[in-house]
N, C-alpha and C positions, 0 to 999 in steps of 0.2 A: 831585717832586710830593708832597706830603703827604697822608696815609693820613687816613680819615672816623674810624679809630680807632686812634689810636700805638699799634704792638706796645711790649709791655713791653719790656726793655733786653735779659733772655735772647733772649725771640725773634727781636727785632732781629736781634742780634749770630749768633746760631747756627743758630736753627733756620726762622727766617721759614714760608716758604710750606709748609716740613715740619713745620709743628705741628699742621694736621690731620691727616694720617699719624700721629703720636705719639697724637694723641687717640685714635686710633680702633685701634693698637696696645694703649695702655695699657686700654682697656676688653676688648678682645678676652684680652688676660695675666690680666687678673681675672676675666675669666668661664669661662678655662679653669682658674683657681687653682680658684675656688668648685666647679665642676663636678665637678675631682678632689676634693675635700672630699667632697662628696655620696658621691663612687664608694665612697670610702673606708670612709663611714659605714653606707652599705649594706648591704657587705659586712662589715664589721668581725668581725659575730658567727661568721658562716658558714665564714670563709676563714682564719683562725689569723694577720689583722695582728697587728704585735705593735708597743708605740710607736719600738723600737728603731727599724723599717723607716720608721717616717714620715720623718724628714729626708732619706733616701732618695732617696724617693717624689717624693717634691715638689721638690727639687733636679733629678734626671734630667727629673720634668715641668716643670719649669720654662724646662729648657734644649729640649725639642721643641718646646712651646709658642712662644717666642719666637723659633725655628728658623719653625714655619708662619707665624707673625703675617708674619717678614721675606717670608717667598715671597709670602702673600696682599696683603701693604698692597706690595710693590714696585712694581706699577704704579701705584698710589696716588702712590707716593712718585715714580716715573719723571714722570709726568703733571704734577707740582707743579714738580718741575726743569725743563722743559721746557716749559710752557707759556708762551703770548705774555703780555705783560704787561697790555696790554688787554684779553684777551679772561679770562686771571686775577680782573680787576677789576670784570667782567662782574657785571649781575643773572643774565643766562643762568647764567651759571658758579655764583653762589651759589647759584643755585635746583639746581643739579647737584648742587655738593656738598649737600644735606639728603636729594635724592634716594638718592648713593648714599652716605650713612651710615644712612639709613632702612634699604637693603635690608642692609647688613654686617651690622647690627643683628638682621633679620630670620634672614637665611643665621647669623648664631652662633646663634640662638634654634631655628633649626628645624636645624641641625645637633645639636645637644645635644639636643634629641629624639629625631631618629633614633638616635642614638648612646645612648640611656637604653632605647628599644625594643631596638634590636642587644645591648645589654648583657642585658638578661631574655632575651633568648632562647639567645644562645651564650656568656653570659659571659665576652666576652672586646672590645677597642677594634675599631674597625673593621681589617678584612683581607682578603682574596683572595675573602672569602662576601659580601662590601660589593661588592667589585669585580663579583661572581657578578650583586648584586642590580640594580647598573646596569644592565649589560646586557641583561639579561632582562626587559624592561622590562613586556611583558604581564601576563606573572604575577604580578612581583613587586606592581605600581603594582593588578591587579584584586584580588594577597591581602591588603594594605595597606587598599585602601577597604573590604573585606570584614569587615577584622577593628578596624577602628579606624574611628571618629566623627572623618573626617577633615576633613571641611569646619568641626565646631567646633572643634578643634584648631589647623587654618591658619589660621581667625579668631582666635582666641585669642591666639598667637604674632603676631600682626600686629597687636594692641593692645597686650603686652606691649611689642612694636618700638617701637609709638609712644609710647609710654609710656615708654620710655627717652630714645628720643630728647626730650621733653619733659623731662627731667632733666639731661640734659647740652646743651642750648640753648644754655647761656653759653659755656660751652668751644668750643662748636664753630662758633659763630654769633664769637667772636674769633680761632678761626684761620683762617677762611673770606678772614677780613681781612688777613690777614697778608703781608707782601712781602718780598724778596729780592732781594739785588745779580744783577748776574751773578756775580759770584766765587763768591757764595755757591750758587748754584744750579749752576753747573759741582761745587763741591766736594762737594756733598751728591749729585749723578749719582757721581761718582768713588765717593765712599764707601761708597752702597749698593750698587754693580757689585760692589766689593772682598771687603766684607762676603756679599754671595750667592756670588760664586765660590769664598770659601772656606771656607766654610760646607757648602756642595754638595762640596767636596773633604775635607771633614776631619773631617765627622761621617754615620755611618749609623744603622740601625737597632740596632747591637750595644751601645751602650753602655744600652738601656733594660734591658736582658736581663742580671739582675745577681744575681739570687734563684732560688734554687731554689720560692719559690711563685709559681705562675704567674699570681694574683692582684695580687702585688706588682709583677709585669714587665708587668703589663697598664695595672694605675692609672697607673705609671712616665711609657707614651707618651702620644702624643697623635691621637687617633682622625684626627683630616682627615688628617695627615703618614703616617699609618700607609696611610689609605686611596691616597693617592699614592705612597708609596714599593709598595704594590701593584702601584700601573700601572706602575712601571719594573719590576718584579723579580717576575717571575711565578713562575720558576721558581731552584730551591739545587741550587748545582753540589759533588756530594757531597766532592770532592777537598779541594772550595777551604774549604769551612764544616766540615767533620764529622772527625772523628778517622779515621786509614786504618790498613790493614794494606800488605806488601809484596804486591803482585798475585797471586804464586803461594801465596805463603800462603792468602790469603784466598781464592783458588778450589781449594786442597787442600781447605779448612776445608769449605767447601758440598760439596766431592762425598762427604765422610765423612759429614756430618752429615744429606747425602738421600739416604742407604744402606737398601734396606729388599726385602723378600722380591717376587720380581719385575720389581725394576726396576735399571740400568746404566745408566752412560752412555755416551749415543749415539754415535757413530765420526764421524758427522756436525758434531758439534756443536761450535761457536762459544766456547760459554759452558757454565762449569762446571752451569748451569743445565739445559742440555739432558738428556731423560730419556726412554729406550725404556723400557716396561711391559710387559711379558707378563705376563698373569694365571693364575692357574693355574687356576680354576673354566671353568664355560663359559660362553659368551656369553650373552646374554640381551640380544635384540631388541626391549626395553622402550623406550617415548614416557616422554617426560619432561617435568612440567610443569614449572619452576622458579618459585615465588612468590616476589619480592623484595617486604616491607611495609615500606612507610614509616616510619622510626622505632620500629619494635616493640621495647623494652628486655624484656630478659630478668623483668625486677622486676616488667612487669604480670604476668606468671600465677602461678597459684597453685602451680604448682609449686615455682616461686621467691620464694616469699612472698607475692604480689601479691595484691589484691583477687580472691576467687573467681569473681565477679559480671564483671568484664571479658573474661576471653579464657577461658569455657567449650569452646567447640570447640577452641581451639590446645592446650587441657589435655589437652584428648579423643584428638586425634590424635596427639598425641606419648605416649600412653599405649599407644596401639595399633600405633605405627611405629618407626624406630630414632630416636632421641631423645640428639641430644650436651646435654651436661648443663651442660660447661666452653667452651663457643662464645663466639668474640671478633670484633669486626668491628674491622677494620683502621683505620675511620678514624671523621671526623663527619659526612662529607653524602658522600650520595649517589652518584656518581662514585667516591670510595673503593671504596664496597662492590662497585658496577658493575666496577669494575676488576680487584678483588680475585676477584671468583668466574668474574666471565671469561679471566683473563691468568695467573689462581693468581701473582702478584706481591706482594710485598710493596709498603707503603707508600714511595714516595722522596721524597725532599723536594722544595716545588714542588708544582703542580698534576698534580690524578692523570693519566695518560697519556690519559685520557676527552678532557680539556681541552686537549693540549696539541695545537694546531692546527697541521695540516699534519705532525705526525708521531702522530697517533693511529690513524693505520691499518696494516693487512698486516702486523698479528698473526697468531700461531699461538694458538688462541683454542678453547675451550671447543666451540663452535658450530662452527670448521673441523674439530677432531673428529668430533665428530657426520658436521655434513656429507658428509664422506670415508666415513663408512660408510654412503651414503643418504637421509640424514634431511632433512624439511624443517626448518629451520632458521628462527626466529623470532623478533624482539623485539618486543614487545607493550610500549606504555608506555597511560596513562591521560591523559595531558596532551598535549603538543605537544612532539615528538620535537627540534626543534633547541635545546630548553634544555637548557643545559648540555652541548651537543654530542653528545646521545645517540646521534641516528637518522647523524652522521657518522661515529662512532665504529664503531657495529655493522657499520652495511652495509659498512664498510669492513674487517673481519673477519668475518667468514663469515654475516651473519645477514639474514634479509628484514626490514626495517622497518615496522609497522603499529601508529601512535600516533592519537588523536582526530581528525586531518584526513582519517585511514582511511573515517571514521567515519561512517553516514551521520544528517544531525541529527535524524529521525526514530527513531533509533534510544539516541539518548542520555535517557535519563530523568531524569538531574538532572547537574550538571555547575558549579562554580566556578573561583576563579583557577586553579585546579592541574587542573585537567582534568573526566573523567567518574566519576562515582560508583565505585567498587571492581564494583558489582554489574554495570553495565554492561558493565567493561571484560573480565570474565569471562564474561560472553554470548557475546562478541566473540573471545575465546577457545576456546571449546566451539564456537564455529559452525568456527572455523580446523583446531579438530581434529579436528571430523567431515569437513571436506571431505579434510583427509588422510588419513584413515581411508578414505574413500569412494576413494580413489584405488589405495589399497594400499601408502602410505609411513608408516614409524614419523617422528614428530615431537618437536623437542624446541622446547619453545618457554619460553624467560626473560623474564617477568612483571613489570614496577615498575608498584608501584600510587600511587597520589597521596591518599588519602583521609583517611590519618593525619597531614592539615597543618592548619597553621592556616589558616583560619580553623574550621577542625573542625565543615564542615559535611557532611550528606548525606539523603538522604531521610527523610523522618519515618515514625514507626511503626515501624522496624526495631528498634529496644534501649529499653530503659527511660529512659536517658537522652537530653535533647534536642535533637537537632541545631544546632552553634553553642556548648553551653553548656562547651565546654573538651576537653581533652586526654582525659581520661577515656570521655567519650562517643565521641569519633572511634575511641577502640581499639575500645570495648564493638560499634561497630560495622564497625569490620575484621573484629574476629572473626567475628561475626555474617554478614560477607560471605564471608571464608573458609569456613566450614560450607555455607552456601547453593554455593558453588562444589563444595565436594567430594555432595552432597547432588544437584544437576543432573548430573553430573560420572557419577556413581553409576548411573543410567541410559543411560549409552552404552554401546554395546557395545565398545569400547576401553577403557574405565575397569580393568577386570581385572588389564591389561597396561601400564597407565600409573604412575610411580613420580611419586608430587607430596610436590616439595620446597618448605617451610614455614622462610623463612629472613630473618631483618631485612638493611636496609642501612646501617641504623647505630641507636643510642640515642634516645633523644628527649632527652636530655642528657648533654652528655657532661665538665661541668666538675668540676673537686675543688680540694681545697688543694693536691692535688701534683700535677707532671706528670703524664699518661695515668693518674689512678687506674683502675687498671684494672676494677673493678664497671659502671665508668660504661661502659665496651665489651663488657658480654655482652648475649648476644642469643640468642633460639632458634634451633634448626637442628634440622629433623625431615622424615624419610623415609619415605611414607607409600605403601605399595601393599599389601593385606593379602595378596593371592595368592602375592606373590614375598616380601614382607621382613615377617621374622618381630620380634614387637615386643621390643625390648633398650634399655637404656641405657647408652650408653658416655662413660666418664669421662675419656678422654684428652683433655688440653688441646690446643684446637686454633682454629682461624679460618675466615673466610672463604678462603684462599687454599689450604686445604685439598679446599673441599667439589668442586672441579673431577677431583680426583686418586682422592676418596673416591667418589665418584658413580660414574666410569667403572671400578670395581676390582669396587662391586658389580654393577656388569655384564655385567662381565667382560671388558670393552675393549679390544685391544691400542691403544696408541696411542705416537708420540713426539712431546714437546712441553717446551718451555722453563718448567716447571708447577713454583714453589719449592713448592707445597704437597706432602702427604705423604697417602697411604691412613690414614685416624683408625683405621679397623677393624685395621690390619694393625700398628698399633705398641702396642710396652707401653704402658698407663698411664703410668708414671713418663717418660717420654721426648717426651711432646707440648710444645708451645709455640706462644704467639700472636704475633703482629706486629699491634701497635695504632700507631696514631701520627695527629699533625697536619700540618700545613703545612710545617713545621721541626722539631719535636721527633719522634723515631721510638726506637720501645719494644721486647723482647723481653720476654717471660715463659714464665718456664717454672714456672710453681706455688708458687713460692716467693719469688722474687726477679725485679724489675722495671728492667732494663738500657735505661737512658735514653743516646738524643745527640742535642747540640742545635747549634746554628752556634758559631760560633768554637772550635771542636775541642773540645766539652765533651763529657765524659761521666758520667754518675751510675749510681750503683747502691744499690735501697733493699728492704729487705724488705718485700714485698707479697703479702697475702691478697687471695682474691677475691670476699670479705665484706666487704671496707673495716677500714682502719683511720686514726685519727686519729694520729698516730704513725709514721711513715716512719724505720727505723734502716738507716744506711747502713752495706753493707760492700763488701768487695772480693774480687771472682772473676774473675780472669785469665780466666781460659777462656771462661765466659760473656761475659766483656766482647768480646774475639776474634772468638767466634761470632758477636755480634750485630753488630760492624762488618762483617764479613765478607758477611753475609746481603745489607746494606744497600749493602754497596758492589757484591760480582756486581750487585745487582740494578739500582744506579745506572750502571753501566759496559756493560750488556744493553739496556736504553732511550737509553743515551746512544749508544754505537758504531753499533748494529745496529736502528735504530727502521723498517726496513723490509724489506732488504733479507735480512735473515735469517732472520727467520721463512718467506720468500716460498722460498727457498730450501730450507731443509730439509724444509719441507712438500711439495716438490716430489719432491724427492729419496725421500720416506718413501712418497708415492704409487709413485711408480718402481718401486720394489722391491718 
């Protein structure tokens, strides 16, 4: 039967009923070319491209790109194979196909959107924080309308949509028409089957990953592909991606290098990790508040250069408390840092242990400490305790959970996508440690506050700045709530004997030209009780995975526990070090020099200040390089072997005795 419109001779003969699929390929390949264009130009000034890197660039993106196009248009393309000939030739059917090239249309339009927002804010393609943001759909979907004019925006993009589609009519309105033998529609099934199977077997995420600027390896991919190769691969098996040592090596290596006045290892222990403390001072049956803030980088205060005007009270108290000066948080969201000051762990690659579902519990844990000597035991959040796996996580290592659904709604005075106001959630705190106080138990309770996010709102009147009008405001008014907490705090009769810890959970940015520049991960860490801690500042470089080890030493704590962190007071200055890292790339620093590994067994090493530098000069140091595999592997071989069953155990055992 003759066609209302003769394919041309190509389509005829080759591609028939697959020339819409090609259409809507070929437009999806340019708008991902164009998009990296943009990335590129962006960033250009900020990030040290260089034109060498371009053909690169676009060559590796060009092969993701045409990698998603295949996975996305495949049932497009299954659909054309496959369908009846009649129902092909369909008004229904033609009226389908406009519909779904309208939405392909729309979904690349409002994909590159989102993907321009993700990029201002983490400067990097979508990844495992994309996969974060699905899930979490309340917050993420109420911080999004908060912070963005969303409804003009989805209009917008849905006229752009039509708007395309209105340009490419003729292309698509002639392959709508087009037909196909059987041969031809069996051959083109065979094809693409062929084409995805090996495609899915023969290329990964490694080949984007080619530069040592992490800029370069970013533009390289392709944000939807990265965001799905997420859903498969949650988690990096350190053996299989990252350069190793021999086992006893590298568990010689940690028991040397977490050698330090007080502490052995324990007779018990599993893992070169494990670590009995005897202190040599006395005890001291001090409450412990622990503040974790939202994003507080070290660069807002004036200490650190920052604006005066922002963080006057975190100035204040770190003036009058013990004040680390060289403080690093391990990672960029949230769960890192949670991990880190609870677990004293280093970074692993993969999702932080916070996350990783069905083994984030029956830790030896910060909070099982405490607990075992007494203490009520706490995690206080400001939002809603199942994001991000928080309130499973705790309760499932030693701590009582009490996040916003605690909460009673009479009680919350102002509250957004992220929770309740900082001031609030510090009401709610004070009330917790009065009734423990009224009881006759010391309390330690760990604090995440939500106030320093976007949409960077919170009560008016508290700062000069206006709530909503940007980043700067939300600190001016962290701070501002921090003081009001120590200032209420101050009238209780427990405050005397309470040590409140002032500590971020990561940067508010944390990207650079190089891997993990490290500036981008300092953060303050201050100990603040005036009756017991006398005010000093201490310059030993150290982390989050520390302040678990440092905390119980000034208390005088015995404790054994699987803690890679180290006492910051009890070691020389020259001998400290940070463990920063991301998702896959995981760092060492020790002051001088910045010991990078990344998947496919790579590893770098470059000189690094902790002022920045524009400049990165690589050398080589055996030994540091050693140590830092070493760190990284106990500590990936302790989460992998043992993610429950020994921590449960030794703590059992340590009770006993």
């Amino acid at each position: 039967m003759a066609t209302t419109n003769p394919p041309n001779a190509l389509n005829a003969r080759i591609l028939g009923r697959q020339s819409f699929t090609l259409v809507l390929g070929v437009v999806c390949l340019l708008w991902f070319t164009g998009f990296r264009v943009l990335l590129a130009a962006w960033t250009a000034f900020d990030t040290g491209l260089s034109w060498s890197s371009l053909p690169g660039i676009f060559a590796r993106g060009a092969l993701y790109d045409a990698l998603f196009v295949l996975y996305a248009t495949a049932p497009i393309a299954l659909w054309s194979a496959t369908a009846p000939e009649w129902l092909w030739r369909s008004r229904f059917h033609r009226t389908l196909g406009w519909v779904v090239a309208f939405f392909a249309l729309y979904g690349l339009l409002f994909t590159s959107a989102a993907e321009a927002l993700f990029w201002e804010e983490f400067s990097v393609r979508f990844n495992f924080i994309a996969i974060d943001y699905l899930v979490y759909t309340h917050e993420v979907i109420n911080n999004i309308m908060e912070s963005y004019p969303m409804v003009p925006i989805l209009v917008g993009l849905g006229v752009v949509a039509a708007s395309l589609l209105r340009l490419l009519r003729r292309p698509i309105a002639r392959a709508l028409q087009q037909t196909s033998t059987g041969r031809q529609r069996l051959a083109s099934m065979a094809t693409l089957l062929t084409v995805v199977v090996l495609s899915v077997w023969s290329v990964d995420q490694r080949l984007w990953r080619r530069s040592s600027n992490p800029y370069v390896t970013e533009i390289s991919s392709n944000g939807p592909y990265q965001l799905f190769a997420a859903f498969r691969k949650n988690e990096l098996d350190f053996e299989q991606f990252y350069p190793t040592l021999e086992h006893r090596r590298a568990d010689a290596i940690v028991v040397e290098s977490m050698e330090s006045p007080g502490s052995h290892s324990s007779p018990f222990a599993d893992s070169p990790a494990w670590r009995a403390f005897t202190p040599a001072g006395p005890q001291r049956r001090l409450n412990v508040v622990l503040v974790m803030v939202e994003s507080l980088s070290a660069r807002f205060m004036a200490r650190f250069g920052g604006d005066p005007t922002l963080t006057p009270r975190v100035d204040a108290l770190a003036e009058q408390g013990l004040s680390f000066e060289q403080f690093y948080a391990t990672g960029t969201r949230t769960t890192r840092g949670l991990e880190a000051v609870t677990l004293s762990i280093p970074p692993t690659p993969g999702r932080s242990i916070v996350k990783r579902l069905g083994r984030e519990t029956g830790y030896r844990s910060l909070g099982t400490v405490f607990g075992e000597r007494g203490y009520e035991v706490e995690f206080h959040y400001g939002g809603r305790g199942y994001f991000d796996n928080m309130n499973a996580f705790f309760a499932g290592n030693g701590y009582t959970t009490v996040d916003q659904s605690n909460v009673p709604e009479d009680e919350i005075q102002f509250e957004n996508a992220w929770g309740m106001a900082d001031e609030d959630l510090y009401t709610q705190v004070l009330a917790r440690g009065d009734r423990a106080h009224n009881s006759g138990e010391p309390f330690f309770f760990h604090v995440m506050t939500t106030s320093n996010h976007r949409p960077y709102t919170f009560p008016e009147g508290r700062v000069a700045l206006a709530s909503g009008s940007g980043r700067n405001a939300a600190v001016q008014y962290t701070d501002w709530a921090i003081g009001d907490l120590i200032d209420r705090a101050s009238q209780r009769p427990w405050f005397d004997d309470t040590v409140f810890v002032i500590v971020a959970d990561h940067c508010a940015s944390s990207a650079g030209k190089v891997d993990l520049p490290i500036e981008r991960y300092h953060i303050p860490c201050i100990l603040y009780c005036p009756k017991h801690i006398a005010p000093e500042r201490i310059e030993t470089i150290g982390g989050q995975i520390d302040l678990a080890p440092t905390l119980l030493g000034l208390m005088g704590s015995p404790y054994e526990a699987p803690f890679f962190g180290r006492d910051l007071r009890s070691l020389p200055a020259d001998q400290g070090r940070a463990f920063v890292g991301t998702y896959q790339v995981l760092g060492l620093y020790d002051g001088g020099v910045m010991t990078t590994l990344s998947p496919v067994k790579r590893a770098a090493q470059r000189v690094e200040r902790a002022t920045g530098s524009d400049h990165a000069v690589a050398i080589e140091d055996a030994e540091l390089l050693d140590r830092c595999i070493a760190y990284y592997q106990v500590a990936s071989d302790f989460f992998r072997d043992h993610p429950v069953t020994t921590g449960l155990r030794i703590a059992s055992s340590s009770v006993a005795r």
